[in-house]
Each structure stands twice: as structure tokens, then as C-alpha cells.
Kinemage of the C-alpha trace (Angstrom):
@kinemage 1
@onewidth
@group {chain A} dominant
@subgroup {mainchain}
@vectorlist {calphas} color= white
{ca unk a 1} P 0.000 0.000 0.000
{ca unk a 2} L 1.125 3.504 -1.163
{ca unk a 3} L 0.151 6.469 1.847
{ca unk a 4} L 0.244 10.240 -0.383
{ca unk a 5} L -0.738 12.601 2.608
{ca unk a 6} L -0.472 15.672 1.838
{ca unk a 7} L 0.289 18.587 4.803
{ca unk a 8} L -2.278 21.090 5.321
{ca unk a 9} L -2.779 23.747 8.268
{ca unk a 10} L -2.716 21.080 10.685
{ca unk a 11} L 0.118 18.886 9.998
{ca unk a 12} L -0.434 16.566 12.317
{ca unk a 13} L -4.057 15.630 11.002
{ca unk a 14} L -2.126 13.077 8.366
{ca unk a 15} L -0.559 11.066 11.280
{ca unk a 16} L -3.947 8.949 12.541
{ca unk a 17} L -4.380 7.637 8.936
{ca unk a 18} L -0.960 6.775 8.868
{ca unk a 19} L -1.229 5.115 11.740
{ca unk a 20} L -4.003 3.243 11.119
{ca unk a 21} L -2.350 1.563 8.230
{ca unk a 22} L 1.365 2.167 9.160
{ca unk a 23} L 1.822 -2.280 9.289
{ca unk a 24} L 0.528 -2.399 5.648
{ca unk a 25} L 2.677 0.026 4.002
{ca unk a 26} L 5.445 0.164 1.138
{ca unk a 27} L 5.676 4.187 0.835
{ca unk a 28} L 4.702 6.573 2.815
{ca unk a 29} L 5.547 9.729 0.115
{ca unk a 30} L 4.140 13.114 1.744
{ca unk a 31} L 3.453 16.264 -0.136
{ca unk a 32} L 4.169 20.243 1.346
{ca unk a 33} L 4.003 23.444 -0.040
{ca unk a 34} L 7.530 25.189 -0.411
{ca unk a 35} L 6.979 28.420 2.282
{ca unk a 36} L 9.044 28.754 4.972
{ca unk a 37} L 6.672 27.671 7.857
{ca unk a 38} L 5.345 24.949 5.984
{ca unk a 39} L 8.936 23.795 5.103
{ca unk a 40} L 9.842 23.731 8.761
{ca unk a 41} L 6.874 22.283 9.930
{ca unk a 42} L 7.193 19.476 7.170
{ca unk a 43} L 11.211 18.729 8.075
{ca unk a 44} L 10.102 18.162 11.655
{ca unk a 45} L 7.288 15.799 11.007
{ca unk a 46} L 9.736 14.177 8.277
{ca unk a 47} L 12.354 13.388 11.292
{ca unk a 48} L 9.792 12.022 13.456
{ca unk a 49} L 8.762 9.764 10.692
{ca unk a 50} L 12.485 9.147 10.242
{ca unk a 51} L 12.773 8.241 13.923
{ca unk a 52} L 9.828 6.299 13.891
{ca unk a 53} L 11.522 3.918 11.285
{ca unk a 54} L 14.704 3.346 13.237
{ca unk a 55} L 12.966 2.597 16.025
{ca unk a 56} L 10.815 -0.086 14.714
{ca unk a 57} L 13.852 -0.985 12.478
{ca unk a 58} L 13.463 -4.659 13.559
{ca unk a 59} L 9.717 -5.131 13.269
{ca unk a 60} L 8.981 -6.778 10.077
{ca unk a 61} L 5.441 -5.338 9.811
{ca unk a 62} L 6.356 -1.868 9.716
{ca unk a 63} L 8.962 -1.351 6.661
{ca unk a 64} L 7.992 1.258 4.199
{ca unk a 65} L 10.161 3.925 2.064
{ca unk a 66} L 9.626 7.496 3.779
{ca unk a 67} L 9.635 10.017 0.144
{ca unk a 68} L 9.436 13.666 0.429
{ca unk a 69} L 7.704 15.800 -2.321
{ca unk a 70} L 8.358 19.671 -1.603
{ca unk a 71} L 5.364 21.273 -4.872
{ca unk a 72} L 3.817 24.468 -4.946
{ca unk a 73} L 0.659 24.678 -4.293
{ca unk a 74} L -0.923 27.498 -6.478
{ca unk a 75} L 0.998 26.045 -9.444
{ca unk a 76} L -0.877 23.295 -11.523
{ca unk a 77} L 1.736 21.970 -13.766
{ca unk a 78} L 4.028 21.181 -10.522
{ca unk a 79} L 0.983 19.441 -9.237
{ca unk a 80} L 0.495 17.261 -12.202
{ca unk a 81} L 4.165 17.029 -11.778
{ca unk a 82} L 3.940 15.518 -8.133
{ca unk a 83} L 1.113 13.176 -9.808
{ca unk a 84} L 3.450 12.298 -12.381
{ca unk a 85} L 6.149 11.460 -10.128
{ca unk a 86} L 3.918 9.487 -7.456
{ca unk a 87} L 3.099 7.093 -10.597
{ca unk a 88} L 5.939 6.715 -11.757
{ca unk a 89} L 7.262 6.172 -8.011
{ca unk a 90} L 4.523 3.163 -7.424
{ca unk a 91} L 4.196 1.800 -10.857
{ca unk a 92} L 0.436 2.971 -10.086
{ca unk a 93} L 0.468 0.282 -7.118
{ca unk a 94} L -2.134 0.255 -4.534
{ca unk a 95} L -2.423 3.896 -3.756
{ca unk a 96} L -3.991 6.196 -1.182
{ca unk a 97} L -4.042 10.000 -0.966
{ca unk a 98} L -4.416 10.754 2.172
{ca unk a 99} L -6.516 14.416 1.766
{ca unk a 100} L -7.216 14.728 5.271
{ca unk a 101} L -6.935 18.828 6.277
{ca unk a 102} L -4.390 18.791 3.116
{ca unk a 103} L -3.838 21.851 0.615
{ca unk a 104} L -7.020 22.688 -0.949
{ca unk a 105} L -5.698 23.271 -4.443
{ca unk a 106} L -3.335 20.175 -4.101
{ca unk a 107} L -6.037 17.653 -2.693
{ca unk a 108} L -8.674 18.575 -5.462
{ca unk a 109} L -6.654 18.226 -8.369
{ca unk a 110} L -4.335 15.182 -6.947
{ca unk a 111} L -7.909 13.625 -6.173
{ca unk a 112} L -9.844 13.880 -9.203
{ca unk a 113} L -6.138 12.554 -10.931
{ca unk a 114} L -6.321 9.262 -8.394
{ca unk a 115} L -9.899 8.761 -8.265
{ca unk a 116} L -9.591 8.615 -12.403
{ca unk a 117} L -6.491 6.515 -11.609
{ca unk a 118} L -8.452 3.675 -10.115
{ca unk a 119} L -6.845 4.716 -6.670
{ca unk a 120} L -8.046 5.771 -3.475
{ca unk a 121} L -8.744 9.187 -1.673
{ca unk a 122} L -9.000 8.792 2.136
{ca unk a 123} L -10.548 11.906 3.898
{ca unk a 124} L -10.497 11.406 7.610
{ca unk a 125} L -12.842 12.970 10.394
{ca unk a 126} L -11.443 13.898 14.057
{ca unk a 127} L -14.749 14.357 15.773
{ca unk a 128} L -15.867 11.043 15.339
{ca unk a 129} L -12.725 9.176 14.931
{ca unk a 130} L -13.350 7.668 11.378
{ca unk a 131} L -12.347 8.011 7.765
{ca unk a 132} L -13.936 8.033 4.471
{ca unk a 133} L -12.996 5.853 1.958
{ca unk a 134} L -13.603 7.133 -1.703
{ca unk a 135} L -13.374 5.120 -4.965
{ca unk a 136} L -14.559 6.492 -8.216
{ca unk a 137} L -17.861 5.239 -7.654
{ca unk a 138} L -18.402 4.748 -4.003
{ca unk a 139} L -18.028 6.198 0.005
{ca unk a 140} L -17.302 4.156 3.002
{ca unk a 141} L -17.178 5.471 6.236
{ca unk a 142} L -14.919 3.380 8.206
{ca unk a 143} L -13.721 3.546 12.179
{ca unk a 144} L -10.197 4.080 13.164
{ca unk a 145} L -8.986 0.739 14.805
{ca unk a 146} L -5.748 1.478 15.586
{ca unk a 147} L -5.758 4.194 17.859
{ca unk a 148} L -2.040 5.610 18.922
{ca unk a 149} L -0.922 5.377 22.793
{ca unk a 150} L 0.133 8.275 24.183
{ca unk a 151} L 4.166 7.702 23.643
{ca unk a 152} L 4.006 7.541 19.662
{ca unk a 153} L 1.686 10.545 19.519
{ca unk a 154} L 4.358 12.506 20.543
{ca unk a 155} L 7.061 10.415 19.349
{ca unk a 156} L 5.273 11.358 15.724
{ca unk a 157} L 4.900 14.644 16.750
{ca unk a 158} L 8.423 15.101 16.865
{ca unk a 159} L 8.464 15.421 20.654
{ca unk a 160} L 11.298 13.877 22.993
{ca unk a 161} L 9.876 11.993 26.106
{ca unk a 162} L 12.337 12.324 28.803
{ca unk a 163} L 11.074 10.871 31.710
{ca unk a 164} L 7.413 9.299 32.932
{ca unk a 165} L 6.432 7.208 36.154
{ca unk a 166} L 7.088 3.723 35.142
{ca unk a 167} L 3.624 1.478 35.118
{ca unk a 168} L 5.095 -1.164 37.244
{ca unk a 169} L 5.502 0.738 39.925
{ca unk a 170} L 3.126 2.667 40.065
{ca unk a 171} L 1.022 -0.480 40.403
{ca unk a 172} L 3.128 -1.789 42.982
{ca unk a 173} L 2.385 1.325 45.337
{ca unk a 174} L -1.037 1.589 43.955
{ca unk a 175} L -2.897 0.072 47.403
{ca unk a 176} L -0.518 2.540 49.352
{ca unk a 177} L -1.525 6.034 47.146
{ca unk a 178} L -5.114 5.173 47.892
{ca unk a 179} L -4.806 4.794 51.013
{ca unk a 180} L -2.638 7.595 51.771
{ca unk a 181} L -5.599 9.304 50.073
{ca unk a 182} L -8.517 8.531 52.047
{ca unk a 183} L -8.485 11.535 54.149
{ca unk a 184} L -7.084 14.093 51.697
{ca unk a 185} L -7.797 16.941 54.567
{ca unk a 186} L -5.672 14.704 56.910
{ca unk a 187} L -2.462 14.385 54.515
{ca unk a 188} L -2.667 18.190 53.716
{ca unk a 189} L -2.390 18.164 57.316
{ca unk a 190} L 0.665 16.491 57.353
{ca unk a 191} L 2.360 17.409 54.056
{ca unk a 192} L 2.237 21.036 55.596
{ca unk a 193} L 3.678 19.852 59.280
{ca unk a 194} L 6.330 18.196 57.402
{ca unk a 195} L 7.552 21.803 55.824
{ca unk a 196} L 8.756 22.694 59.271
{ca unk a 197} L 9.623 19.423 60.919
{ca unk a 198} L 10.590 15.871 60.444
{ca unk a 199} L 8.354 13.017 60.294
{ca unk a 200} L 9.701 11.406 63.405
{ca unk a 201} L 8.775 14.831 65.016
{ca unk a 202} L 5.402 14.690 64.301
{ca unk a 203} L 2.706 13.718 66.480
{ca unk a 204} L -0.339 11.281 65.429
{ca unk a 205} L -0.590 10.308 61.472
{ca unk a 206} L 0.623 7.200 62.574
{ca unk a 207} L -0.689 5.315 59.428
{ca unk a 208} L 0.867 7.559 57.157
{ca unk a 209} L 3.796 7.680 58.488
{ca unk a 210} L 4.093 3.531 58.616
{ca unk a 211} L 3.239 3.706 54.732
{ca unk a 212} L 5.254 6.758 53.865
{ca unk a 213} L 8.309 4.674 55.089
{ca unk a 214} L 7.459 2.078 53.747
{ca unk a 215} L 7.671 3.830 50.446
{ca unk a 216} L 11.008 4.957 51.816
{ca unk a 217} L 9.369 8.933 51.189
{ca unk a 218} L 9.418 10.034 54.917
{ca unk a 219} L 10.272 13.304 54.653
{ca unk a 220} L 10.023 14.134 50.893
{ca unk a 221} L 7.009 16.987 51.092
{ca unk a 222} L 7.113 17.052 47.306
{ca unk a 223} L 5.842 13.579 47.220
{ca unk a 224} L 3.039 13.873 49.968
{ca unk a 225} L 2.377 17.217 48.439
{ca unk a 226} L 2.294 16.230 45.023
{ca unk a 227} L 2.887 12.703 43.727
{ca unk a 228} L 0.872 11.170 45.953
{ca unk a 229} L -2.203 13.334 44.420
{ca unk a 230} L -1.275 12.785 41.083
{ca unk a 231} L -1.154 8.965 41.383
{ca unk a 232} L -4.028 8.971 43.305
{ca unk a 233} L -5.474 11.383 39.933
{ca unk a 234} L -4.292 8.641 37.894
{ca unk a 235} L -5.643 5.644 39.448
{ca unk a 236} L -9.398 7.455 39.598
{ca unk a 237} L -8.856 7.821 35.730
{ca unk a 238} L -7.156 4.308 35.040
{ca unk a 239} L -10.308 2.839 36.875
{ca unk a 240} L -12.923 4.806 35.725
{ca unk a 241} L -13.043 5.474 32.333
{ca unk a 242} L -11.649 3.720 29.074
{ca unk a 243} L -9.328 6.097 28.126
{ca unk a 244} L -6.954 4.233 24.891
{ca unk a 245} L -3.906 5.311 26.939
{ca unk a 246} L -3.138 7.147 30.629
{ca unk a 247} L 0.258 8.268 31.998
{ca unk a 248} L 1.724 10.440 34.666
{ca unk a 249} L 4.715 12.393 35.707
{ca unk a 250} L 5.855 13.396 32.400
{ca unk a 251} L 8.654 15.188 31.251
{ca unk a 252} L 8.543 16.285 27.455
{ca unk a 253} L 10.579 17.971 25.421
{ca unk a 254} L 8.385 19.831 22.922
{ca unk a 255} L 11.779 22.262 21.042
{ca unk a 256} L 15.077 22.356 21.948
{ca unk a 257} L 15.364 24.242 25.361
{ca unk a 258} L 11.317 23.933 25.496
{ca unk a 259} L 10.476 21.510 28.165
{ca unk a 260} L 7.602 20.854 30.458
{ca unk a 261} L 6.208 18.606 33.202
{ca unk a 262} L 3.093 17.396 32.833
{ca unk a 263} L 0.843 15.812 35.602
{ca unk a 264} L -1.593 13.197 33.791
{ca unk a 265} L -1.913 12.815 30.237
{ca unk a 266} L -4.532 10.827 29.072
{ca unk a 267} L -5.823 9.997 24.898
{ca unk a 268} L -9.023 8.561 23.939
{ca unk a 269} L -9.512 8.378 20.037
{ca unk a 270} L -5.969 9.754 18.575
{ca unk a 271} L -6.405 13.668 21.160
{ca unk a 272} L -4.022 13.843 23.860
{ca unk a 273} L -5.733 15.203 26.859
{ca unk a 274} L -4.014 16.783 30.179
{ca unk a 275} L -4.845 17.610 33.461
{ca unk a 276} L -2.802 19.689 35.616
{ca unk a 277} L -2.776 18.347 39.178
{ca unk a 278} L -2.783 21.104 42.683
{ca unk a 279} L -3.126 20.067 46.269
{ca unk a 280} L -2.410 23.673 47.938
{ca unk a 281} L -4.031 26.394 49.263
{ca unk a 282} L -3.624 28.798 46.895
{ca unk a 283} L -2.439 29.026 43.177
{ca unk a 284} L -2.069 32.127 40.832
{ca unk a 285} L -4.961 30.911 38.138
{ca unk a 286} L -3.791 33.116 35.771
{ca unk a 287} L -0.742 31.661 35.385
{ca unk a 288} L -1.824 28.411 35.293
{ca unk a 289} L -4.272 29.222 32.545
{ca unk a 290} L -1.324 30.606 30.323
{ca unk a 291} L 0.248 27.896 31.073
{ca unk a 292} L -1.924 25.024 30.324
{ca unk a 293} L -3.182 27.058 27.271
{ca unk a 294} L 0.310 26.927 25.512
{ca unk a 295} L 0.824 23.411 26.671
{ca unk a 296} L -2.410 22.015 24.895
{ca unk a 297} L -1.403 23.866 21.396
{ca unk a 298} L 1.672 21.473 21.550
{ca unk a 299} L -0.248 18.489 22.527
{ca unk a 300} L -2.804 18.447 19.563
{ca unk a 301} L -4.839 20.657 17.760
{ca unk a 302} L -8.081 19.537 19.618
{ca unk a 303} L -6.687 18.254 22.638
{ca unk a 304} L -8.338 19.620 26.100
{ca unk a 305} L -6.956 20.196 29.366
{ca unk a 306} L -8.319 20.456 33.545
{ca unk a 307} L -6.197 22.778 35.866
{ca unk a 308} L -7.341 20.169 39.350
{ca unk a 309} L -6.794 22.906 42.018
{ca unk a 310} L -7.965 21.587 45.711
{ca unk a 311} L -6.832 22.688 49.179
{ca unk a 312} L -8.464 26.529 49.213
{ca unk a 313} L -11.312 28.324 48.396
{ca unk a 314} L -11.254 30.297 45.601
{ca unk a 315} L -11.505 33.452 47.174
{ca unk a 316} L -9.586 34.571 49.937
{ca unk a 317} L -9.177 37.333 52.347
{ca unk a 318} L -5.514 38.735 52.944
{ca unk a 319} L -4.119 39.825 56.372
{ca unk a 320} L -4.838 43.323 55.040
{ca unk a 321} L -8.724 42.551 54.512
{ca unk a 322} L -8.347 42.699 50.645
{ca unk a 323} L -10.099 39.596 48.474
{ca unk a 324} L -7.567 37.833 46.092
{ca unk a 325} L -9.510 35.588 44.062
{ca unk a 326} L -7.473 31.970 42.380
{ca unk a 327} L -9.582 32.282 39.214
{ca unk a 328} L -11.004 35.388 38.542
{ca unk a 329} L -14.024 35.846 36.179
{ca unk a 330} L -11.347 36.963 33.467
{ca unk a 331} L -9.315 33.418 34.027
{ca unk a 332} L -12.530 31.340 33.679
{ca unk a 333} L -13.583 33.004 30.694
{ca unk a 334} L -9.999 32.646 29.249
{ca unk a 335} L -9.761 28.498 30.025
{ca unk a 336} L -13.128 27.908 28.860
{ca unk a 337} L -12.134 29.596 25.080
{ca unk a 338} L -9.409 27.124 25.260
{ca unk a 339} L -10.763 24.425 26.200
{ca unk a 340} L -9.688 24.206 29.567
{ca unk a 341} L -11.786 22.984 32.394
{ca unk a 342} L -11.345 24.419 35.551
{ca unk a 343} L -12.068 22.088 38.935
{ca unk a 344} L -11.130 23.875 42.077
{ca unk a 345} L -12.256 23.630 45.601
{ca unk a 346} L -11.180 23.237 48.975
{ca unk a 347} L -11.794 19.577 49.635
{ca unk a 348} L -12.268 16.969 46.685
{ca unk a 349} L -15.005 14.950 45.877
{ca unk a 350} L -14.025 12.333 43.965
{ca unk a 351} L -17.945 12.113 42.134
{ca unk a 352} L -18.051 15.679 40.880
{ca unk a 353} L -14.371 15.727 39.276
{ca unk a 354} L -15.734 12.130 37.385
{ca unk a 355} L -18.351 13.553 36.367
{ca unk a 356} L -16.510 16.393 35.091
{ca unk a 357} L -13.661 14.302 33.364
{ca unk a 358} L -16.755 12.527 31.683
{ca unk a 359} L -18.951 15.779 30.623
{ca unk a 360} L -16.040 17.471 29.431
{ca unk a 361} L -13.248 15.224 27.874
{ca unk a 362} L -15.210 12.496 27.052
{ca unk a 363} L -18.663 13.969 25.908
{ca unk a 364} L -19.652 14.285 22.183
């Protein structure tokens, strides 16, 4: 099989076709205009397609030529050119444009050319996770079976994943995050005794100190005060919902000298999804917001994010008397344009944030 995808506005629209069909293919041969931004964007996706090759280098199924096709797209002869070339390339073999998002001027000539061909023009559909399949005479509308996991996502994004929590043990110390969780109020408690004094030194908590050395993290207040929520984050997700793919403690490199932690990533139907995880009293929403916001334009083009703050209320009245608000009006209003869900409070209940993780990463 013969994969022509052909870079539009959103390059990485091409890669759950390719995906889908990555174990059946000969070439993979993909088309981009020749401006600057488009050029840069294509040589990174190129890499990552390069990388993806070495690193399945000893998997039989998954051994196709990678061909790269630089046209210009308001030029018709260098079209018919590219069209030219791809037969000549494939001996008219087996082939599918992928026209998915694709240049508008490209994709309608290259498709008529194909259809006429005998070939096939794939146009796929994000919101509802399927493709049609177009002959000269006929549409199919086909599901995606081969969703990607969240590592080759960015892996064919041309991200670098530097470090995640590793699955076995976070399993292994699963029973003791969920019970170290059971009175959330309890371990704030503790996680803020612990800034000023050693474990040993504290009175009471006596079952979280037998399972916090037991977990040989005593007197680590970054783990009480965050991995411990995260997991815990995790493990509600892992067992609640049927997400394709769900990790945590990420470290990702999206540029050189461009890196960020994220808390829980989650994909369900080829979007990456994150949720920022906050067990204090107080964070500066606004911040966060930013934050998340410019995170989520790396992750995917319709990807969605929560900012999880719990330990304070939202608003709160300084030593001087004045109100200083976590999210303001203006924050709100900002996450919800990006498709950001804020979930704050002072205590968590564990039925309201499923219920938003359902209604607003998994609703249609």
C-alpha cells in the first residue's frame, strides 16, 4: 500500500491515517508546499517519521520507504508534476491519498487525478474518529482501529519523552496512594507539618507515616504534596473510564530548550488530553491558565486540558482585609475559550471531578 498525505494547516491531522495503516505500508511519500513555515513544519514531522523507522527498524510489519515531495501549491503543472512522479514512483500500485486537512488546491486536483487513476482518496474525520474511503464510484465510512498510545503521539509529533512514572511501579504502590488518600484533609495536614519538621517529630498520622516509610518517602514533602495526588489522579482515571492510553509524571521535550512537566496525560480516540494536578491552598490561576493554554497547542490541535486545584477556596481574604480571588471571572472566561476545564475547591469529591472528566473530555 502507497500512503500520499499531503500537509495542510494542521500537519499533524495526516498522522492517525498513517497510523491506522502504518503495518501495511510500502511508501509513505508526503506532499508540502515550499513556504518557509510549511517547510519547517514538514522537516520536523519528516524526522519524526524518520525516527519512527529506526525505532521499529526490527519489526517486520512496519517497513515502508519514507519520500518527500516539496510542490507548490498554487501552481498546476508542478501538481500534475507531483502526480506524475507518485506514478511513476509506485508503478500505479495500490495507492492512497491521504486528503485529510491537506492543501485545498493540491487535494482537489491530486484527487480527481487518483480517483480517475483507479486509486483511493482517504478523507479522515477527528470528531468522530473515522475516515472516508472514496473510490470512483463509491463512500465508506470506516472507524479508526488502531488508535495511537500516548508515547508515539508525541514520538510522531516530533516530541522527545524524557522521563514518565514507570507502570510497574506505580502499580506496585497503587494500594498505598489510595490509602494515603482517604483523608485528603488529613495528609494536607501532614504534608504542611512536614515543611517545618521531620516526620519522626510529628505527632499522630501514625498510618501515614508507617506507609510513607514504607515507600522509603518520609520526609520528601514534594511527594506527599504532590505525587501522591497525582497517582491517586491517575488511578481514579485508570479505573474509571476507558481512556486508549493514561500516563503520569511526564517530562517532554516539545523544542530544543522547550520543556515541560506534565501531571496526567490521558488519549481517547488519537487527542491527547491533560490535566494539571494542585493540592495547595492557593495558586495564581492566571498563570496556570497561560500555562496550560500553551501546553495544549503542543499536545494536539483539539486536545483539552483540567487545571485540578484543591486545598483553598477560591476566594480569599488577605491579612490586610483585601479579596484575592485563584480564578477570577477573566481566568474562567480565558480556560473555557481554550478548552480548559477548571475544577477547584477546597476539599475533593471524587464524584463531581468524574463527572466532570466525563462531561467534558469524554462527551460528544
Amino acid at each position: 500500500m502507497v500512503l500520499v498525505s499531503i500537509l495542510g494547516d494542521f500537519h499533524s491531522s495526516i498522522l492517525p491515517i498513517f497510523f491506522e495503516f502504518k503495518e501495511k505500508l510500502t511508501h509513505h511519500i508526503i506532499i508540502h508546499d515550499d513556504s518557509k513555515y510549511d517547510m519547517n513544519q514538514a522537516n520536523k514531522l519528516i524526522q519524526a517519521q524518520k525516527d519512527f523507522i529506526s525505532l521499529y527498524k526490527d519489526d517486520k510489519d512496519i517497513n515502508f520507504e519514507l519520500i518527500d515531495i516539496t510542490i507548490d501549491e498554487d501552481d498546476y503543472e508542478d501538481i500534475i508534476k507531483t502526480y506524475e512522479k507518485i506514478k511513476s514512483l509506485t508503478n500505479k500500485n495500490n495507492i492512497y491519498l491521504n486528503a485529510t486537512d491537506g492543501l485545498n488546491s493540491v487535494g482537489i486536483v491530486l484527487s480527481n487525478k487518483f480517483l480517475d487513476l483507479g486509486s483511493n482518496v482517504i478523507v479522515y474525520d477527528k470528531f468522530s474518529n473515522t475516515y472516508n474511503l472514496h473510490k470512483q464510484n463509491s463512500i465508506n465510512r470506516i472507524k479508526i482501529k488502531n488508535n495511537t498510545d500516548i508515547k508515539n503521539h508525541l514520538r510522531l509529533k516530533g516530541y522527545s519523552l524524557l522521563d514518565y512514572s514507570n507502570k510497574f511501579e506505580l502499580q506496585n504502590r497503587k494500594d498505598d496512594i489510595l490509602r494515603l488518600c482517604e483523608n485528603l484533609t488529613e495528609l494536607k495536614e501532614l504534608g504542611s507539618k512536614l515543611q517545618e519538621s521531620k516526620l519522626n517529630n510529628v505527632s499522630g498520622y501514625e498510618k501515614y507515616k508507617k506507609i510513607l516509610k514504607k515507600l522509603n518517602q518520609s520526609n520528601n514533602v514534594s511527594f506527599i504534596q504532590g505525587t501522591v495526588f497525582e497517582e491517586y489522579i491517575y488511578w481514579i482515571i485508570k479505573d474509571n473510564f476507558d481512556f486508549d492510553d493514561v500516563m503520569v509524571g511526564l517530562k517532554i521535550e516539545f523544542e530544543k530548550d522547550f520543556e515541560n512537566e506534565l501531571d496526567i496525560v490521558m488519549i481517547k480516540d488519537n487527542h491527547l488530553h491533560t490535566i494539571e494536578c494542585k493540592f495547595v491552598n492557593y495558586i495564581k490561576g492566571e498563570h496556570f491558565v497561560y500555562k496550560t493554554n500553551s501546553i495544549i497547542d503542543y499536545l494536539d490541535d483539539d486536545g483539552k486540558a483540567m487545571i485540578l486545584s484543591i486545598g483553598g477556596d477560591n476566594t480569599k481574604i488577605t491579612n490586610s482585609g483585601n479579596k484575592k480571588l485563584q480564578f477570577t471571572i477573566g481566568d474562567q472566561a480565558r480556560a473555557s475559550n481554550g478548552n480548559i476545564k477548571i475544577h477547584q475547591n477546597k476539599t475533593f469529591k471524587k464524584s463531581k471531578f468524574i463527572e466532570d472528566v466525563k462531561k467534558h473530555f469524554l462527551a460528544n
